[in-house]
C-alpha positions as CSV (number, residue, x, y, z in Angstrom):
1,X,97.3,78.7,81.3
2,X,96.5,77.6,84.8
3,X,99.4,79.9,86.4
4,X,97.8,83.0,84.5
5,X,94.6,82.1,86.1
6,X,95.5,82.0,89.5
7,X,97.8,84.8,88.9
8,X,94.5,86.7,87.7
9,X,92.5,85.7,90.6
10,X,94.9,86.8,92.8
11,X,95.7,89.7,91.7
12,X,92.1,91.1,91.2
13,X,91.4,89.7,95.0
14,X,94.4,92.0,95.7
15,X,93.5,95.2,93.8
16,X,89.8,94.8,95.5
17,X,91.1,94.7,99.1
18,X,93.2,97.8,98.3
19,X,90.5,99.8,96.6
20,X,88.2,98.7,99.8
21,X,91.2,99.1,102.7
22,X,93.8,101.4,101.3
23,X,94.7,102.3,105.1
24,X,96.0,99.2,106.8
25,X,98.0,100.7,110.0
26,X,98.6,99.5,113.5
27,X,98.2,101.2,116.3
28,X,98.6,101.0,120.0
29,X,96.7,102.7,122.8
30,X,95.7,102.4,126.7
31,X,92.0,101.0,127.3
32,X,90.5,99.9,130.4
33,X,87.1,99.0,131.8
34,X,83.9,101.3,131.6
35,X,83.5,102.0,135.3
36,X,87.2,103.6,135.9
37,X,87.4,106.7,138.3
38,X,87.4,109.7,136.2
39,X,90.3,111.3,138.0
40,X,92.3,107.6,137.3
41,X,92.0,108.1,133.5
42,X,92.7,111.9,133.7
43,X,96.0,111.2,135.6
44,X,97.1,108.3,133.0
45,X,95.9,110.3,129.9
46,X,98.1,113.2,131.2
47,X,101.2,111.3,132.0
48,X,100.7,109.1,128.8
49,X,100.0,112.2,126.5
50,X,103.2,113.9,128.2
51,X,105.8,111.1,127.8
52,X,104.7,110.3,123.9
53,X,105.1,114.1,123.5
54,X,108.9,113.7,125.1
55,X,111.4,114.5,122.5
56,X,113.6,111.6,122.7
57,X,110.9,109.2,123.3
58,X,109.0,110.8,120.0
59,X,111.9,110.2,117.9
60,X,112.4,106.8,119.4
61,X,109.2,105.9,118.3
62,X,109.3,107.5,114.7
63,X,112.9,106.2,114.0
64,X,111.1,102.6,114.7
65,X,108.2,103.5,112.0
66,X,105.8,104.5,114.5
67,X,103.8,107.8,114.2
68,X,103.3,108.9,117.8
69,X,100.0,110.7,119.0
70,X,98.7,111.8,122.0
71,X,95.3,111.9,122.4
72,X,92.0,112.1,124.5
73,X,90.1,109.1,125.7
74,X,86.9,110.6,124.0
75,X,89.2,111.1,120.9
76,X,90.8,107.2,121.0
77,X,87.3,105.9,122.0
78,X,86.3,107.8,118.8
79,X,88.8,105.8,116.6
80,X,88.2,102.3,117.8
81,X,84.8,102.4,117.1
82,X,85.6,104.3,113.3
83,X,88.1,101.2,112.7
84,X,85.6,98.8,113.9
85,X,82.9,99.8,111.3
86,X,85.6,100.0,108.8
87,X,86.8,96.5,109.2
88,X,83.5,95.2,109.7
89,X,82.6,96.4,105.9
90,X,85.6,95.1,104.9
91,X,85.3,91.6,106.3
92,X,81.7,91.5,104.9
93,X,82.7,92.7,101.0
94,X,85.3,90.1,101.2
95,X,83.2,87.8,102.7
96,X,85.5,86.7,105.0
97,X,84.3,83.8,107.8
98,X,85.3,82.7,111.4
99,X,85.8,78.8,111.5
């Protein structure tokens, strides 16, 4: 009886983090500090966006599981701060602590 219990538990624990997180994704960008020279991050967004738009490298990249984008810094800025709200409501509904 023990085993279905803890089979239970865990199994509810994992249906409530997927109805909370069904999006659980890496991803990989270019930051740098606040006080960068505009024309600094408009060169290395330009050459960044232009090689992940590079046919071979794009396929590269999606053959490894990757979905390649290209985006502004405005845009990626956007994002972090959308997936840090999102896993800061998800840490706090699972009650999850830093020891």
């Amino acid at each position: 009886m023990k085993i279905f219990v803890i089979t239970l538990s865990y199994w509810l624990a994992t249906a409530l983090f997927l109805l909370v997180a069904p999006d659980t994704s890496t991803w990989n960008g270019l930051v740098g500090s606040a006080n960068i020279q505009a024309a600094i991050v408009q060169t290395s967004t330009k050459a960044a966006v232009q090689t992940v738009n590079e046919t071979e490298f794009k396929e590269r990249l999606i053959s490894q599981g990757f979905d390649p984008k290209g985006s502004s810094p405005e845009e990626f800025s956007a994002f972090i701060q959308a997936e840090s709200v999102r896993w800061a409501t998800i840490l706090k509904t699972m009650k999850v602590k830093i020891e």
